[in-house]
C-alpha positions in Angstrom: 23.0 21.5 57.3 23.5 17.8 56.2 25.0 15.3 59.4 28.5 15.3 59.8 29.1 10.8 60.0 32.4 10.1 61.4 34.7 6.9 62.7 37.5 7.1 65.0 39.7 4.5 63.2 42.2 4.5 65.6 43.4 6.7 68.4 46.7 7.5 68.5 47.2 9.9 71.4 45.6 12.7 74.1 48.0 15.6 73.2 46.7 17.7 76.6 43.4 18.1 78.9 41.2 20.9 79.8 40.3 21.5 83.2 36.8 20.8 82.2 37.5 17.4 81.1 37.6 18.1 77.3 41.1 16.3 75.6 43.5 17.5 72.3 43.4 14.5 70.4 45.3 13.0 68.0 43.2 10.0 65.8 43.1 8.3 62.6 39.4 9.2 61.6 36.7 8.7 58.8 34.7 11.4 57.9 31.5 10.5 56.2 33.2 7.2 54.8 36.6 8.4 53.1 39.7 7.3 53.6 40.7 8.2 57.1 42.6 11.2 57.8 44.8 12.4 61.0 42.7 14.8 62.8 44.0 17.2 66.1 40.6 18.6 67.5 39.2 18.8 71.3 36.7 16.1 72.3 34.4 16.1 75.1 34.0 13.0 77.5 32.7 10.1 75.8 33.6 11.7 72.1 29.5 13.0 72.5 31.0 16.1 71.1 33.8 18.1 69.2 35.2 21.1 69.0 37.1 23.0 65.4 40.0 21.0 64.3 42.4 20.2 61.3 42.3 17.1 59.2 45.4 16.2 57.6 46.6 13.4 55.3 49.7 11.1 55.7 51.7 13.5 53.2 51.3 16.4 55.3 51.8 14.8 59.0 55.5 13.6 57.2 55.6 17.4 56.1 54.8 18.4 59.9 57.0 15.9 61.5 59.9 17.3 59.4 59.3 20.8 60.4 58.6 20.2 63.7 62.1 18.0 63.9 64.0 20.9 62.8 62.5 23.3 65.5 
């Protein structure tokens, strides 16, 4: 399996914690040098490691912010 390169271009926000220290994230991040995406995944202390998220672009977060405006 080729290594996953990554860059947390900005963080934006900690959504919710875990009891075992592990936060819902909400970041601006490059994944092996594209254009940076919004990502919502778990992160361990320190960022050393991740859990299954979803990457989004700008379009879609505008799409979700709509939908979740008219909930």
């Amino acid at each position: 399996m080729a290594e996953l390169k990554f860059e947390i271009t900005e963080h934006i926000a900690i959504l919710s914690e875990s009891p075992k220290g592990w936060t819902k994230e909400l970041n601006l991040i490059s994944w092996n040098g594209r254009e940076p995406k919004y990502d919502i995944r778990d992160w361990a202390p320190n960022h050393e490691k991740m859990g299954k998220g979803v990457t989004i672009s700008k379009e879609e977060l505008e799409k979700l912010k709509e939908v979740l405006a008219s909930l």
